[in-house]
C-alpha positions in Angstrom: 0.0 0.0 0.0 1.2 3.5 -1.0 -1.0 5.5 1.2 -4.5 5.8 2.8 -6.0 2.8 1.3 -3.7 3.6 -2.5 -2.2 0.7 -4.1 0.1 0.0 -6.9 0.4 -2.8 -9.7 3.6 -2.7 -11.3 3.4 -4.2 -15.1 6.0 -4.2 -18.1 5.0 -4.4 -21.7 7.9 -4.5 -24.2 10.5 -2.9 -21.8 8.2 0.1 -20.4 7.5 -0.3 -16.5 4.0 1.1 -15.5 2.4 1.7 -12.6 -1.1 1.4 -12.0 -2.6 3.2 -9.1 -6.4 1.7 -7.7 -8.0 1.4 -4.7 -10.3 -0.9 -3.2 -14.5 -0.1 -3.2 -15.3 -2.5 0.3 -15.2 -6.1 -1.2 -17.0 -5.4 -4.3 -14.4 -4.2 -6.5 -11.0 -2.7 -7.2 -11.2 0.8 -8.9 -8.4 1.8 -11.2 -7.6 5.8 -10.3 -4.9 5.6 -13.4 -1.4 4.4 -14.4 2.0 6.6 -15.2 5.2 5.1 -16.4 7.5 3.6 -13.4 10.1 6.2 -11.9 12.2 5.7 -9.0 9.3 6.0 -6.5 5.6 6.8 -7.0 5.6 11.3 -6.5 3.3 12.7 -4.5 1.3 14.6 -6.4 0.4 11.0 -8.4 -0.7 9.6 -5.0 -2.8 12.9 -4.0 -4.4 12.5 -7.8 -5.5 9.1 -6.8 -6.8 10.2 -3.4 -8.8 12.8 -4.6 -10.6 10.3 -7.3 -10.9 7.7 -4.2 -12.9 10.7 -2.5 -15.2 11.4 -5.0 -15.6 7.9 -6.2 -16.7 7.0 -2.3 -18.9 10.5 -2.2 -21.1 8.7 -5.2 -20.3 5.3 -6.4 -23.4 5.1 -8.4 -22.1 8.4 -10.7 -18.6 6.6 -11.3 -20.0 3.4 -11.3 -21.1 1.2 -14.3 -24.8 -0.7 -14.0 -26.2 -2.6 -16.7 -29.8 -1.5 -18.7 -32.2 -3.5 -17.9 -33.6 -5.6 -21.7 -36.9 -5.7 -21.4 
């Protein structure tokens, strides 16, 4: 864990390391805030982006949140 509930998945695709920033919505899911390119160590202001997105995501799931039509 980075910070206040912030996580990281590291991932290389042809040579370029990413970083991939999400948090977790209680047990039902794992919310992707967004990914940079690796550096030495995450910077700050990457970490505050993905704690203000895990602020408003947990102010109003529902608006960030994806729910199927119903097909009748």
């Amino acid at each position: 864990m980075l910070r206040d509930g912030i996580y990281e998945l590291r991932a290389s695709v042809q040579g370029v390391n990413y970083r991939i920033l999400y948090f977790f919505h209680g047990r039902v899911a794992a919310v992707v805030s967004h990914g940079i390119t690796k550096e030495r160590a995450v910077p700050i202001l990457e970490i505050e982006r993905a704690l203000e997105r895990k602020r408003r995501f947990v102010t109003n799931p529902v608006k960030h949140g994806y729910a199927e039509e119903d097909a009748e």
